[in-house]
C-alpha positions as CSV (number, residue, x, y, z in Angstrom):
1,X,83.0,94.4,107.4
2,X,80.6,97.4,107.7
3,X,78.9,98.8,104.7
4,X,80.6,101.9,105.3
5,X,84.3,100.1,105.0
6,X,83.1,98.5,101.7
7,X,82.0,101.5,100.2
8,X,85.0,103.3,101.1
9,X,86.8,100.5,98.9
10,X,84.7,101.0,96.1
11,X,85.2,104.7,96.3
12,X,88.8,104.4,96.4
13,X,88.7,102.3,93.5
14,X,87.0,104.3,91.5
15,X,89.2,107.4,92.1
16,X,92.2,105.4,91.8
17,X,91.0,104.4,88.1
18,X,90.1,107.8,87.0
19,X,92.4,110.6,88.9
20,X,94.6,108.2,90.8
21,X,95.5,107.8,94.2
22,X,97.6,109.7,97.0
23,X,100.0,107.6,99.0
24,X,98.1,107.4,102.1
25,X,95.0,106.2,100.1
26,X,96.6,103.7,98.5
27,X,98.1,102.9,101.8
28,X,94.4,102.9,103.0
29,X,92.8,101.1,99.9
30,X,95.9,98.1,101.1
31,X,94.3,98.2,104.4
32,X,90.8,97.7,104.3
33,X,91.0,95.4,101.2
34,X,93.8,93.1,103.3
35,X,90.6,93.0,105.7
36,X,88.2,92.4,103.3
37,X,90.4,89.2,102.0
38,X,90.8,88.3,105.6
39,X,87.0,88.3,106.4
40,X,86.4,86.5,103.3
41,X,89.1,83.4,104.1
42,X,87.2,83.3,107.8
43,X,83.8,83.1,106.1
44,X,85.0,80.6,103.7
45,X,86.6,78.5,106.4
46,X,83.6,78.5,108.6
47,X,81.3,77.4,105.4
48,X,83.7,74.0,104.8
49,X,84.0,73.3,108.4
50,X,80.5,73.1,108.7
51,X,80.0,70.8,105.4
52,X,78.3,67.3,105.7
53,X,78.2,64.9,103.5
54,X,75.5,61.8,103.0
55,X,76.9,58.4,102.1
56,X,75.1,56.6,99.9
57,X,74.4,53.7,102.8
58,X,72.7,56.7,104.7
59,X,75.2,57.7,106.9
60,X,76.3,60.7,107.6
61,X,80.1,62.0,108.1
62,X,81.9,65.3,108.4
63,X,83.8,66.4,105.3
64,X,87.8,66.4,106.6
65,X,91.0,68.1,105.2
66,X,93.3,66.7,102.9
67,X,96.6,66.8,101.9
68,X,97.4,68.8,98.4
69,X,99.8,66.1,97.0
70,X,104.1,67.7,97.0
């Protein structure tokens, strides 16, 4: 996400708690920050798949998925 994209965010933020919001900046604000959550997950994701951990024998194994429990 550009600099430019998040400040535009923050801007329409700001507006949006003092003088409110037309519909096509809302509409806009919906937007970018659906792409902001989206480029967070991915960042996210990518930092867990690349997560190690070091048994106390010395070994070394990938941390895997698991199942949340129904």
């Amino acid at each position: 996400m550009t600099k430019e994209k998040i400040a535009r965010i923050n801007e329409l933020a700001k507006k949006s708690k003092t003088v409110g919001l037309t519909s096509d900046e809302a509409t806009e604000q919906k937007k970018l920050r659906g792409e902001y959550i989206a480029e967070m997950k991915n960042s996210l994701k990518n930092q867990l798949d690349n997560i190690y951990i070091k048994e106390p024998d010395g070994t070394v194994k990938k941390a895997r998925k698991t199942q949340k429990d129904n």
